[in-house]
Structures are given as C-alpha cells and as structure tokens.
N, C-alpha and C positions, 0 to 999 in steps of 0.2 A: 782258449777261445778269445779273451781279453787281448793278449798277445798278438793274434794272430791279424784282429781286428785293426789293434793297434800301427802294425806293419802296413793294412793295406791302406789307413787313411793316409802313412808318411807316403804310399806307392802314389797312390791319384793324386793327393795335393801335390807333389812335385812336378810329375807328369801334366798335371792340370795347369802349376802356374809355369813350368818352361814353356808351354806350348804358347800358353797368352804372349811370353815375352820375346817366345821366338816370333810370334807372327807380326808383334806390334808395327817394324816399320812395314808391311806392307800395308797396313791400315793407316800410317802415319801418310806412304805413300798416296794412297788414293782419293785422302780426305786434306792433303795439302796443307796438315797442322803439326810443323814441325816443336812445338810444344812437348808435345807430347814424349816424343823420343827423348828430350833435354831431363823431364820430369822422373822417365824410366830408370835412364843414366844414374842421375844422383840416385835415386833410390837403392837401384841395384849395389854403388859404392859403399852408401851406406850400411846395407843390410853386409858386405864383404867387413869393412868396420865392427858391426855389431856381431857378427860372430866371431869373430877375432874375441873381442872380452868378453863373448858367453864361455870361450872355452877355459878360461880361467875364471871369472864368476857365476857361473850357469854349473858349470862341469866341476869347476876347482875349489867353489868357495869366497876367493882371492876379489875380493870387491873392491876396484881399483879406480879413482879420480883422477885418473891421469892418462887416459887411453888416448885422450884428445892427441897425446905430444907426438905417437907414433903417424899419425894423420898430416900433421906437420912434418915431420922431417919427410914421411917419404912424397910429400907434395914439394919440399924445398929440394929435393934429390934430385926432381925433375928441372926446377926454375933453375938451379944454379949452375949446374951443366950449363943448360939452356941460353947462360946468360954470357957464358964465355964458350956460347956456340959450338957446342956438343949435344948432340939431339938421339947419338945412338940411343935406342931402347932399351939392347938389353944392358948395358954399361950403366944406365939408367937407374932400369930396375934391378940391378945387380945392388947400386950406389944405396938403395932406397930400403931394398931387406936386409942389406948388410949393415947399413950404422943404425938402423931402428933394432937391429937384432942383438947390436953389441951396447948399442942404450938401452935398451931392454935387461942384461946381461949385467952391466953396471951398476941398471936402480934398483933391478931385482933382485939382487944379490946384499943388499939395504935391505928396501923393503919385507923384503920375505922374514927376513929376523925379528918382525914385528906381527901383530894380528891385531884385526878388530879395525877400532877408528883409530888407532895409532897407522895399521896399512892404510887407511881411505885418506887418511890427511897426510903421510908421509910421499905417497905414492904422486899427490896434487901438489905438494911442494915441489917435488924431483919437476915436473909438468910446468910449474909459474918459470923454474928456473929456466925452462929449456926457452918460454915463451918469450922471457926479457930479453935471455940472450938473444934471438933473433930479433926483437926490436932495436937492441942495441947498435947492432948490424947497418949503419945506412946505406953503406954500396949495397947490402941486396933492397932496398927500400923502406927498410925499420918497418914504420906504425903504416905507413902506404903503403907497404907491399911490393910484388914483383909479377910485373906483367911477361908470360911466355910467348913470343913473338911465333913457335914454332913447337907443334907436338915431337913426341917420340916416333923416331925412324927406324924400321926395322927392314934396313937393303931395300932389296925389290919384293919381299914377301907381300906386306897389304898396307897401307899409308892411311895413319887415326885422322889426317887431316879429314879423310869421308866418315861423314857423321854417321852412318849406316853401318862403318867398318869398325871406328869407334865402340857403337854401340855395343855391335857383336863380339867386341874383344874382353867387352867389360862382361859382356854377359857366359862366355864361356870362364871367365874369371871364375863367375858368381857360383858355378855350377861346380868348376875346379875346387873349390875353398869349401864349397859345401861337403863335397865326399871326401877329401882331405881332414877334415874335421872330424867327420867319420868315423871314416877309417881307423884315426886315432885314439876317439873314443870308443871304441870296441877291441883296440888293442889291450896287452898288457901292461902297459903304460899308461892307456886311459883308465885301467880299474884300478889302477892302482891311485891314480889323481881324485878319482872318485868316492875311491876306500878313504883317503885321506881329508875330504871332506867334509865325510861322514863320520868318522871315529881316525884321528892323525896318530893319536896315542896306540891305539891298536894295531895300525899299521906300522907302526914302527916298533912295536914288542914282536914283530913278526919278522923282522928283518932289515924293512924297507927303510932307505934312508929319503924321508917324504923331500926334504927341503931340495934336496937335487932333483927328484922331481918335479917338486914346483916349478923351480927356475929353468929347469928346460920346457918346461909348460908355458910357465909368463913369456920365455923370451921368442918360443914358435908364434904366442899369440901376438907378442910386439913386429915380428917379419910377415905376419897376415895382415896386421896392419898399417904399417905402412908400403905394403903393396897397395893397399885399399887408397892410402896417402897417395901416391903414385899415380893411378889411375884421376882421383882427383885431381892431379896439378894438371894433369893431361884434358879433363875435361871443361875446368872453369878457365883454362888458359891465365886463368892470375891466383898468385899465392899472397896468403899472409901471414901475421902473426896468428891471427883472430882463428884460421883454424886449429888452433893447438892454444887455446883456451881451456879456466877450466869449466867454462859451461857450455862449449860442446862436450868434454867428457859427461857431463852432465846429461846429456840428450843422446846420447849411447848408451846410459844407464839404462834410463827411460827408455830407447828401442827394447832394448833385452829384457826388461823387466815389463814391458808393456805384449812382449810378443810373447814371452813364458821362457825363463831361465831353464837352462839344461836341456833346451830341447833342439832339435836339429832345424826345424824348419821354425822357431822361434823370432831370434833376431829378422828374418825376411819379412814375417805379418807384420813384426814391431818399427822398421825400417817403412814400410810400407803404410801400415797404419798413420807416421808420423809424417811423409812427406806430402800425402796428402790431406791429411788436414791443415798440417801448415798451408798448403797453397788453398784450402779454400777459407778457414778461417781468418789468414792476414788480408785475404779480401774483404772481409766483412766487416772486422775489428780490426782495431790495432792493440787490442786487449786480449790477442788468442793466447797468451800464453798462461792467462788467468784458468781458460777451458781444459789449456792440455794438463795443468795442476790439477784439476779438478775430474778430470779423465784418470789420470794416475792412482788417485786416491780408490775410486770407483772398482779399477781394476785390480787392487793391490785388497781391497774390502767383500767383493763381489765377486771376483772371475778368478779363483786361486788356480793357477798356473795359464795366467793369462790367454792372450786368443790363443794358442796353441791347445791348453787345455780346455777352452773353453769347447774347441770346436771337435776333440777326443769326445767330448760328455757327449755332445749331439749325436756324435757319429757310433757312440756304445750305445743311445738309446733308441737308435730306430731299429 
C-alpha cells in the first residue's frame, strides 16, 4: 500500500510540474514578462545538473566537490566552437559529453581509489585544476570570460535563437534526463550501485567488481552533466571560469541535498527551491546566503529526506 502510494505521488508530481512548465510560456506570452521564462530556463538546467550528482551521491554514495567542472567544460564546448565559428549543435553537444565524459573517466579513475573526505577533497582539486587552467587561457578570455555571439544550430530543424524554442529544448532535456536516470536506477546496474552504497564489501564477496561500476556511474553522471553545461553556455550566451568553481559544486550539493538524495524528482524541488529564493532573497538582502546556510541546517535537522520526503509524509498521511 506504502509502495503503491508512493508511486502515485512520483505519477501527479511529475504530471503536475510538466504541465506547469509546459504551459509557462503561454502565461509568459499573455502577461508580457519575459522574466519569467529566463528564471524557468536556469532552473530547469540546474535541476538537469543536480541530477546528474544525485545519481552518484543520492544513488551511489560518491559525494563529489567537483561537479561544478562538468558545467564548465560542457558550457566551454559551446563558446569555443562558437568562437572559431562553428555553431553546429550536435558536433557541439557531441564535443561537450564527450570530453566531460573522458574528464570524468580520467579523475574518476583517481578519485574512485579513495572514500570519504579523501573523494570530497580529491574530487575539488581535480575541479580548482580544470578551473585555472581555463583562466590560464586568455584567447578564450581567462578571468573575463567568453561572450557567445551565436547559439547552437541544428540545420533547419528549430533555431534556440527563439527563446520559446530554447526554452522547450531545455525542457524536453529535463524530462529526457529525468527517465534516463531512471531507467538506470531500476536497472541491473543501478542495484547494483545501490547495493554498493549500502554494503560495497558485500557486494563484491558476491562477485561484483563495484569500482567498475562506479566509474561508469561517475563518468554517465559527468556526460549528464555537462550536457546540463551545454545547455548553459547556450542560455547565458557568455561563459566563464566562475562556472566551474568550487562553490557552484557547492550549490549542487545543496540542490540535491535540499530536494532529498536518492530520489528522482529530488534535485528538481531542490533546483527549484534554490533558484527562487535566490531571486527573491538577493532582492532583499545582500546577506541571502546567510538564509540559505541556515535553511540547510533546518532541512538537514528537521525535514530528513528533504522536500522530496517531506512532501511523501504529507501525501502517506492524508
């Protein structure tokens, strides 16, 4: 019954928030505040991001300081094409899951040989490194950055220059990456990441060779995320260093641990959660991010398996 229950809040809440997102620009349309659509966007990238590192710390454990870096490269995949005037899309996003996948591949293959805060801080160095070397960089614009004169072109199919068309690409992304994640985790692959979470030793008197697993877990989450990067350089039309920081990985933490680790529609409340109160607390203060420490705290003390679980308890007790 709990089960079953369980199933149909993930059915409505999905069904509930695509429909919000599918309708927004005709609301955006009607009410003449293209705000709004801009605020969706980022969100929706975000939460594409933040599931990306639930699926290895939510699902795998793998609590990683350096998710920021995939963010960056697949936003730099976009500008540097871009900048020697190559705008194809998918060569694009080919360029953007492919070296995040094999960065991925690289530090994972590191990382993974370690546990604990030996991976949180190992995983944030591999991350500082990727960060200088692009500031290092001044043809693409070091610490200034790099302005994209020109989105992603995909032939005659539909052109992101329309903020409308845009929107809807990112948002069948969101949807894509959602059941793709899925899918995975209800494979044999995902129980097996999950088993290894939970007992690694056990899993591996049984057969399994966990670390191979992981690594192809870390490095699917590093090619979700910088699609998620991708989709970003496409939307802000300028790149930096600063997105592949380590306290944006920091604020990815914080989505996924703010929306409920290991769950599927998690990183989106938590993604969502944080982008709107950023926009209404740095109205108010320039001290929001005293609030959002202290939201964290709240939920990490009070709300055990964050809004995700918060809003299962409502939905078991009516």
């Amino acid at each position: 019954m709990r089960d079953q229950i369980k199933r149909g809040y993930y059915n409505y809440a999905l069904i509930i928030s695509a429909a919000l997102l599918a309708l927004l620009p005709l609301y955006v349309h009607v009410s003449g505040n293209d705000f709004y659509l801009d605020l969706a966007n980022r969100l929706m990238i975000l939460a594409i991001a933040a599931t990306s590192l639930n699926l290895i710390l939510g699902h795998g454990g793998m609590i990683s300081f350096g998710h920021a870096a995939y963010l960056g490269i697949g936003a730099y995949s976009i500008g540097i094409p871009a900048y020697y005037e190559i705008y194809d899309g998918l060569f694009q996003l080919l360029v953007a899951i492919t070296v995040s996948g094999l960065f991925a591949l690289l530090t994972g293959a590191v990382c993974l040989r370690t546990k604990g805060v030996y991976f949180i801080m190992i995983t944030m160095a591999f991350t500082q490194m990727a960060f200088f070397g692009i500031v290092s960089i001044e043809e693409y614009g070091g610490d200034d950055g790099l302005v994209i004169d020109t989105r992603s072109t995909f032939a005659n199919f539909f052109n992101l220059e329309d903020t409308v068309t845009l929107y809807y690409f990112v948002f069948v992304s969101l949807l894509t990456s959602l059941y793709i994640v899925k899918r995975i985790m209800n494979s044999r692959f995902g129980m097996v990441i999950a088993g290894s979470k939970s007992n690694e030793r056990r899993m591996q008197s049984i057969g399994y060779n966990t670390y191979r697993y992981k690594l192809v877990c870390y490095v699917l989450s590093g090619c979700l995320c910088g699609y998620a990067g991708a989709l970003l350089g496409n939307f802000t039309n300028f790149i930096s260093p600063e997105m592949m920081d380590w306290t944006a990985s920091g604020e990815l933490i914080f989505m996924v641990l703010l929306g409920g680790t290991g769950t599927l529609l998690g990183p989106l409340w938590g993604a969502a959660t944080f982008v709107l109160l950023e926009e209404w607390l740095s109205g108010i203060t320039t001290y929001w991010h005293f609030f959002f420490g202290a939201l964290l705290i709240i939920v990490v003390l009070f709300a055990r398996g964050g809004i995700d679980g918060l809003l299962k308890r409502i939905r078991l007790t009516r």
